[in-house]
N, C-alpha and C positions, 0 to 999 in steps of 0.2 A: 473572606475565605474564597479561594481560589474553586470554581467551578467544573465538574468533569460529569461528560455523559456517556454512559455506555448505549451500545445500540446495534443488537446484533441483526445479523442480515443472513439466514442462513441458505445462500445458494447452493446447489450442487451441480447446477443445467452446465453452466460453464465449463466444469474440466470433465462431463460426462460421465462421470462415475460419482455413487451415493459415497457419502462420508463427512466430506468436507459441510454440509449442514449441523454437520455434531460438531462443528465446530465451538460455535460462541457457548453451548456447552460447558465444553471442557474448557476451556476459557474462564471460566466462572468457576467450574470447578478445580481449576487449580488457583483458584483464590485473587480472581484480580479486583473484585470490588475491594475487597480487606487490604490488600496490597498499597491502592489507591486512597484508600479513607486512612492509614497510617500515615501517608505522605502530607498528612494535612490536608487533603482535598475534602471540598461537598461531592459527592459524590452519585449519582442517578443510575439505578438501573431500567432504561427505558425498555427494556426487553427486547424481543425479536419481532420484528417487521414480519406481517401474515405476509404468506407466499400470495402473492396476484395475480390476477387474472388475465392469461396471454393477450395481449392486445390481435387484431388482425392487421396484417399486415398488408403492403402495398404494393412489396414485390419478392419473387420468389428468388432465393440464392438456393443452388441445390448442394447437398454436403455438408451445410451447416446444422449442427448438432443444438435440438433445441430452442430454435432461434426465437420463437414467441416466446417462449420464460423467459430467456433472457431479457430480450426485450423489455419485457413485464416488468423484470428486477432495474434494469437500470431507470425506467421512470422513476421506481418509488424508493431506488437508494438515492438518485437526484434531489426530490423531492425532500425526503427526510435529510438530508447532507443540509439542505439550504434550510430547513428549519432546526435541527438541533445546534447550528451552529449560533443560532443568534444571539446567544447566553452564556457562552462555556466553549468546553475544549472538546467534541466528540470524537468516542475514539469508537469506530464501526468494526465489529468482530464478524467477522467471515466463517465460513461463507467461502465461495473461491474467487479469484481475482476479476471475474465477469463483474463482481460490483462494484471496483473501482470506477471502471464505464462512466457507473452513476454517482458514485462521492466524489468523483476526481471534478464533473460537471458541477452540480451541484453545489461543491467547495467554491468553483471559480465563480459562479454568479456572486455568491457570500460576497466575496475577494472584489468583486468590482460593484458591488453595491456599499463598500466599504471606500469607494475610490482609489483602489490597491488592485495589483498585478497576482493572480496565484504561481506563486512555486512549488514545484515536484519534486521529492526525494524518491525516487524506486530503488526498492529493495531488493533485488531479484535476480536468480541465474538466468531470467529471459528478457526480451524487452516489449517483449507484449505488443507489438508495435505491427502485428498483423489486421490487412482489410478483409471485410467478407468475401472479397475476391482474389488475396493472395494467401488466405489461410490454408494449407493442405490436410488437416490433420481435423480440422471442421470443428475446433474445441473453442469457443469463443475467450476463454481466459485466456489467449493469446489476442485479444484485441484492444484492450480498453485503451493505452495510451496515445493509438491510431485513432479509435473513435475521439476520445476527448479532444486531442490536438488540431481536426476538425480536417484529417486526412478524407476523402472523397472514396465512395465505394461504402457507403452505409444507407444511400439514402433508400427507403420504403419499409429499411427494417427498423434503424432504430432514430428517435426524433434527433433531428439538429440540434448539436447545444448550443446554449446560450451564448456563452461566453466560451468560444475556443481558447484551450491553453497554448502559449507561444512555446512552441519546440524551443527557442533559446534559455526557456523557463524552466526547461527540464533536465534533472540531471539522475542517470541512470549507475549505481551501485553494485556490485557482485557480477557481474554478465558474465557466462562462460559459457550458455549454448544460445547463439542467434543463427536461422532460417538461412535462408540464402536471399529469402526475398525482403525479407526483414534487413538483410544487411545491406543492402542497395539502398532502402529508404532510409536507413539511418542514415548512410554517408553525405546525403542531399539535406537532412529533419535541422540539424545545427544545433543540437542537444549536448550536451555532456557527457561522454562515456567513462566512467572509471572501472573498466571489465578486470579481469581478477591481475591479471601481467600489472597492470596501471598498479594494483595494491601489493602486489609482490613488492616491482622495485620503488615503489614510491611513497608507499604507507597509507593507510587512510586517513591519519588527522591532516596532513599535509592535503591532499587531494581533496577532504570535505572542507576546511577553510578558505578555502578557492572557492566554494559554491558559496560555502555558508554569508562570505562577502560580499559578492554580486546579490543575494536575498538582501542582506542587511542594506546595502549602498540602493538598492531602490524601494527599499522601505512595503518588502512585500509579505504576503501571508505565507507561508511554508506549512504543505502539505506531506504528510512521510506514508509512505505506501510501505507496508513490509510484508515481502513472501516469507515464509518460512523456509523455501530453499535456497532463499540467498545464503543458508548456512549450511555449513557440510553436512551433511547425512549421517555422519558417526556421531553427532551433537544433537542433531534435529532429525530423526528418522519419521516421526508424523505427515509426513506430505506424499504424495504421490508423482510427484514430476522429479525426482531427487535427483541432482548431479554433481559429483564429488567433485572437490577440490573447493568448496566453498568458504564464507566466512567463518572465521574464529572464536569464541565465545567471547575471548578477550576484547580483537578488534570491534566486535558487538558491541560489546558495550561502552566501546571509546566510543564510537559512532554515535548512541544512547547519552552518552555524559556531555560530548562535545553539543548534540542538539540540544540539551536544555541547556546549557550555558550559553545557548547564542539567542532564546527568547525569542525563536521564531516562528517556532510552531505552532501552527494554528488548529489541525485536525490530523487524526489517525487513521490508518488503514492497517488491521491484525490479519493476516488473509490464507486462503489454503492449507489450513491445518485439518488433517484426517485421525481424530483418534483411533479410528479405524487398522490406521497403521502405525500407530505410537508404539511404541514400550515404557507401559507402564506411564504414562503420562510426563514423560520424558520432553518431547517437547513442546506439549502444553505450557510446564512450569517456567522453562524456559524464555520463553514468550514472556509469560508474566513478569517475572525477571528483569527483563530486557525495557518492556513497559517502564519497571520502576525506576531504572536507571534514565530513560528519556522523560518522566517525571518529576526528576527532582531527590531521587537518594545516591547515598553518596556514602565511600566508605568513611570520609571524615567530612567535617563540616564544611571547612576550607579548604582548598588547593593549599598544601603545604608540601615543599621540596626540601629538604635538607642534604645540602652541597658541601662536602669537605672542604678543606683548603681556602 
């Protein structure tokens, strides 16, 4: 039987406002263990990670919001990423994306003690791809995939990781609001961008087959990071960074079907959700949803087309 752990991480330091710790919450309670033990899985609720103890740091950034929590949080989501992974598929419930930071690290040591490269799917209308010193807005969930990719302008605050991921290993989903500083690094980073124009005229299974082959042809682990506002805000109102024009419920869950049919995924990331500002657990359920379809359900057993003529 096919192994899954949950493991929630309930940050808030990251996008500076309370909420998003009710996350893995409501996560739960819109049913994701039951969801997952019907898919056939063994299934683990490992519960939520204690809040730790700020580390001291080494050097001061001023404007940075919280910067010891976070800190704090990406040690011990690093830490637990590389041990719940040893067994199973871990899917980290958020929490807000400050703890990528530490699953996205974390995952890549796994990935190369596995003698394998880690691959990134980002789910997100941002790319997160801000340094302590290009942040203006001083919310660290705008950092993690600067931090993890082993971009410079972190060092005193948060440790070096291990295993830097290769920007050519990453490929970025939904974007529809990038920084201005953010948008200079990308063009230099050598990442993948499929921002929303890219899934207008070009569709997303087209665009995700593209990645999903370069994952497969080097035989690497694939990690999916998902915001919550990589989806429109009429579907997913639960989030606090909300920017319309986002993804489809539909193309969701192609994205969700096509990743498990490619058997690459190795660890989750459910992240930024505020019941806080849900309706009615609107997109909580949703999430779970979305979960079951990157799992393994399926409205028929087999892919079956039936073609006239």
């Amino acid at each position: 039987m096919r192994r899954c752990k949950l493991v929630g991480i309930p940050a808030f330091e990251g996008a500076g406002r309370r909420g998003c710790d009710m996350g893995p919450a409501a996560l739960r309670a819109a049913g994701i263990l039951g969801s997952l033990s019907a898919l056939g899985y063994d299934v683990s609720d490992e519960g939520d990670l204690a809040r730790p103890s700020p580390p001291k740091l080494g050097c001061a950034f001023p404007g940075m919001k919280f910067l010891p929590e976070v800190a704090g949080w990406i040690r011990a989501a690093s830490e637990c990423a590389f041990a719940a992974s040893a067994d199973g598929v871990p899917v980290f419930l958020g929490g807000d994306h400050c703890i990528s930071a530490g699953t996205l690290t974390g995952m890549s040591r796994r990935a190369a003690s596995e003698g394998r490269d880690l691959f990134v799917l980002w789910l997100d209308a941002h790319p997160d791809f801000h340094t302590l010193r290009t942040s203006i807005s001083g919310n660290l969930h705008g950092t993690p995939v600067a931090y993890a990719s082993g971009l410079s302008g972190f060092d005193g605050a948060f440790p070096p990781p291990a295993v830097p991921i290769k920007t050519e290993n990453i490929a970025m989903m939904g974007l529809r609001s990038v920084d201005r500083a953010e948008k200079q690094a990308l063009h230099t980073a050598g990442m993948t961008i499929f921002d929303m124009r890219a899934i207008d005229e070009i569709g997303v299974a087209r665009l995700l087959e593209t990645f999903l082959k370069r994952v497969r042809d080097a035989d690497g682990a694939l990690h999916i990071s998902l915001d919550v506002d990589v989806l429109d805000p009429t579907i997913a109102p639960g989030v606090g960074t909300a920017v319309p024009g986002g993804i489809t419920v539909r193309e969701a869950h192609l994205i969700m079907e096509m990743l498990h049919d490619s058997g690459l995924v190795r660890s989750i990331d459910i992240v930024e959700l505020n019941p806080f500002l849900d309706d009615r657990g609107k997109s909580a359920l949703l999430l779970v949803d979305l979960l079951g379809s990157l799992m393994g359900r399926r409205v028929m057993a087999d892919r079956h087309f039936d073609r006239a003529g």
